[in-house]
C-alpha positions in Angstrom: 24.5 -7.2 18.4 28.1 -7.1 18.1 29.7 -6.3 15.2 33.4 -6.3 13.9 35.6 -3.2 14.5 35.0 -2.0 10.0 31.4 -2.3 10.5 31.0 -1.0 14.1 33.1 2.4 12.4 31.0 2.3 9.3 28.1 2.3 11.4 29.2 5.0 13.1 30.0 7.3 10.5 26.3 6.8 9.0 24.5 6.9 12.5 26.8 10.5 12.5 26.2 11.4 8.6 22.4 11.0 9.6 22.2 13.3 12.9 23.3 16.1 10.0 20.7 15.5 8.4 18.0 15.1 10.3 15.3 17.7 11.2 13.0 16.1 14.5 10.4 18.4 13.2 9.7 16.0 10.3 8.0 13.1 11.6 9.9 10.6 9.6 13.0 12.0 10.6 11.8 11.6 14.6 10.8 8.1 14.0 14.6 7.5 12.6 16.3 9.6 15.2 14.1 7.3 17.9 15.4 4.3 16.3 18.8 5.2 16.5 18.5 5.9 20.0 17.0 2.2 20.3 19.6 0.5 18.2 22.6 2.7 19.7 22.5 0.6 23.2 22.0 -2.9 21.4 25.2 -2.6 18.9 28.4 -2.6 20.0 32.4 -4.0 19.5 34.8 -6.2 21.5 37.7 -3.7 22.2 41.0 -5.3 23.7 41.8 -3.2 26.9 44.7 -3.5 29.5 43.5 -4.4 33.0 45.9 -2.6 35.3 44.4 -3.9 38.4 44.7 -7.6 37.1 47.6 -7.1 35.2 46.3 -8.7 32.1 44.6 -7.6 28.9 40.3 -8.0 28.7 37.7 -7.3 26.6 35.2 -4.7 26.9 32.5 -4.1 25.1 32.2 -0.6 23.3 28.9 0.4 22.4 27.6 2.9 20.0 25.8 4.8 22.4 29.0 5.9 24.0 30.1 7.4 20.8 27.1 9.4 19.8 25.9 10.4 23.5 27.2 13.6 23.3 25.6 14.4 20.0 23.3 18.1 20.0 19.7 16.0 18.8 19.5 14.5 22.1 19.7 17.9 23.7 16.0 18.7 22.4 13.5 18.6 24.5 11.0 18.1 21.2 12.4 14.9 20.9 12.5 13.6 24.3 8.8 14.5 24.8 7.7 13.0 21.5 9.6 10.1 22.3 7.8 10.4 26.0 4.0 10.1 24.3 4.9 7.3 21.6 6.2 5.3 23.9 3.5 5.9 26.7 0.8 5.5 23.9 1.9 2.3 22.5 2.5 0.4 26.3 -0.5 2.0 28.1 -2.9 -0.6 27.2 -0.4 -2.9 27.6 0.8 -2.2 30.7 -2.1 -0.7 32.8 -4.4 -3.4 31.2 -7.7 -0.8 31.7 -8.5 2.0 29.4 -11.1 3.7 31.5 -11.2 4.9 35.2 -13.8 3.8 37.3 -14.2 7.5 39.0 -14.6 11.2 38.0 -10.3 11.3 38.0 -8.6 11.6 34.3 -6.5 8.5 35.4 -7.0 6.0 38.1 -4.2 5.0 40.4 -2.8 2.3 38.4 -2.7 4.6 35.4 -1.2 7.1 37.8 1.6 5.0 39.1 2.5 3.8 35.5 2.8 6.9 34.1 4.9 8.2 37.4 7.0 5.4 36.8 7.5 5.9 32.9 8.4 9.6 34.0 10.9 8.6 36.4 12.6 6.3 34.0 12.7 8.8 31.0 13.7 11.8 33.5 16.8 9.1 34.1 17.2 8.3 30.6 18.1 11.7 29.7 20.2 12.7 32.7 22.1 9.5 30.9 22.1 11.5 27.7 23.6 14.6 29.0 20.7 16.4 29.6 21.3 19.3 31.9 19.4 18.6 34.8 17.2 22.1 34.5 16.8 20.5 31.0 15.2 17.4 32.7 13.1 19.0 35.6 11.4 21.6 32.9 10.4 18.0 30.8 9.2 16.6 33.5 7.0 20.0 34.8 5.3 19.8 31.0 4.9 16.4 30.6 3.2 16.4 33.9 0.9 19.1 33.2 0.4 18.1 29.6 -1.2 14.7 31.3 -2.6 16.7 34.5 -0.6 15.2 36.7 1.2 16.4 39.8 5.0 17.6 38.8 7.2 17.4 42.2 9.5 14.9 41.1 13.0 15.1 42.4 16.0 14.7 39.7 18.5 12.8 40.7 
């Protein structure tokens, strides 16, 4: 969604107003920092930048997520495992297409693979944020052992 360069500022200065506020032990006010983090990679500005390698001016496109990256909220690992389990619990079903396992295992290997791969992708995800990677590796332990499941993933 782009917006112009007023709204893209006064969007900004409400997304930052809101982070103040916020308390991610609330469950209304995880549910709005979660959007946020949703709506920050969709919503962005056409800024006018000089190409020095072309030797000509371009556009680029300048997105909120860049400007509220850095922001303390996404250092918790409360949030990151919340976010983890909502959106694990809402695509499960979806995803794996079985409920049940056919064997005495908590999750057969499809279930397995999907949730490895969700892992993987969320581990990513936060090393994007600016999560320190001890950060990421001790998410990644308790998430695994919160859903019995092996934890020797790499960070990369």
């Amino acid at each position: 969604l782009e917006l112009d360069s007023e709204s893209f500022e006064t969007l900004l200065y409400l997304f930052n107003k809101t982070f103040q506020s916020l308390n991610l032990e609330k469950p209304a006010d995880y549910i709005s920092a979660k959007m946020m983090l949703e709506m920050a990679g969709l919503i962005y500005r056409r800024e006018s930048v000089f190409d020095e390698d072309e030797n000509k001016e371009v556009f680029k496109k300048d997105y909120i997520e860049s400007r509220i990256r850095n922001h303390v909220i996404w250092q918790s690992l409360f949030f990151w495992e919340e976010y983890f389990m909502d959106s694990v619990s809402i695509n499960f079903l979806n995803v794996v297409g079985e409920i049940e396992t056919d064997t005495k295992e908590r999750y057969s290997p499809k279930q397995k693979e999907y949730l490895k791969k969700e892992l993987t992708r969320f581990a990513k995800n936060m090393l994007g944020w600016g999560l320190r990677k001890e950060d990421i590796e001790m998410f990644v332990e308790n998430t695994a052992l919160s859903l019995e499941m092996n934890s020797n993933m790499k960070i990369e």
